[in-house]
N, C-alpha and C positions, 0 to 999 in steps of 0.2 A: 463823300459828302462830309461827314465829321470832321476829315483833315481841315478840309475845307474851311468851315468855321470855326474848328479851333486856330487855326494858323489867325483867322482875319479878330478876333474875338478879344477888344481893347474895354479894359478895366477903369472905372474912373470915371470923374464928372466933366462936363465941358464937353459930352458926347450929344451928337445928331442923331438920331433916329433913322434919319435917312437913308443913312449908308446902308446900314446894319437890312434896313427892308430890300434895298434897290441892289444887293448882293445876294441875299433870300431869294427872292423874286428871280434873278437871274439865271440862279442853278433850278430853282425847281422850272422854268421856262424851258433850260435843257435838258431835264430831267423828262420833258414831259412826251419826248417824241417815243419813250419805252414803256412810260405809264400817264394812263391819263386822268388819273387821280392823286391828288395829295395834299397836301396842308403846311398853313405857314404857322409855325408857334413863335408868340412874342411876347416872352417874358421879362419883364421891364417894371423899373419904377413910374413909368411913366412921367417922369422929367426931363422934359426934352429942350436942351438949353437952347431951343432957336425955335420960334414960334411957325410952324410949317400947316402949311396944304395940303394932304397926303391925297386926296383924289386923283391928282397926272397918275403918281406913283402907282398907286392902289388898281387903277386901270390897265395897268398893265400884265399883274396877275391873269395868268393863264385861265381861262375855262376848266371848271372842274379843281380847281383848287381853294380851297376851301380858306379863309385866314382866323384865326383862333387866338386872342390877346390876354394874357394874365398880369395883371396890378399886384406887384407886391411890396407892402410897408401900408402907414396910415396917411400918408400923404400922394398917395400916385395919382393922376391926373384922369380920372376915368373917361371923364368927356372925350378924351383925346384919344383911349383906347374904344373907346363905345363907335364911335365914331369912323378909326380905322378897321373894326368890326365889318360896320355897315360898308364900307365900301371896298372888303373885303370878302365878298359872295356868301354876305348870311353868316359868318361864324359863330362865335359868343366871344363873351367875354366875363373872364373871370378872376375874381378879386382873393388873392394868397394872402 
């Protein structure tokens, strides 16, 4: 798993959010036929260059996995993590 997102793990602005979830999402989905608990961490400035819907996405999170979002700097978008929170089976969110 760590290979995993460090291989995929791009530095820099002009970045989607999207991917970064809907790659998360994917492994812990295969992850989950051996455990059926786990968690998605999303540590982000929450600037996400492309104004997105994350509820399709957000639905497809597995049962039992929890999504958990952290904001860090004095500008990240909370709404936008508050929000991926909520349609991420109850997690929090928390501001660095």
């Amino acid at each position: 798993l760590q290979n995993a997102i460090w291989y995929h793990i791009q530095t820099g602005g002009d970045k989607s959010m999207d991917s970064g979830l809907e790659m998360a999402i994917k492994l812990l989905r295969n992850r989950q036929a051996t455990n059926p608990s786990g968690a998605l961490l999303v540590l982000t400035d929450g600037q996400d260059c492309q104004r997105h819907d994350y509820s399709n996405l957000m639905e497809q999170l597995s049962e039992g996995v929890v999504c958990h979002t952290f904001g860090y700097g004095s500008d990240h978008n909370a709404a936008l993590l508050s929000q991926i929170v909520e349609q991420g089976h109850g997690g929090t969110f928390t501001y660095i």
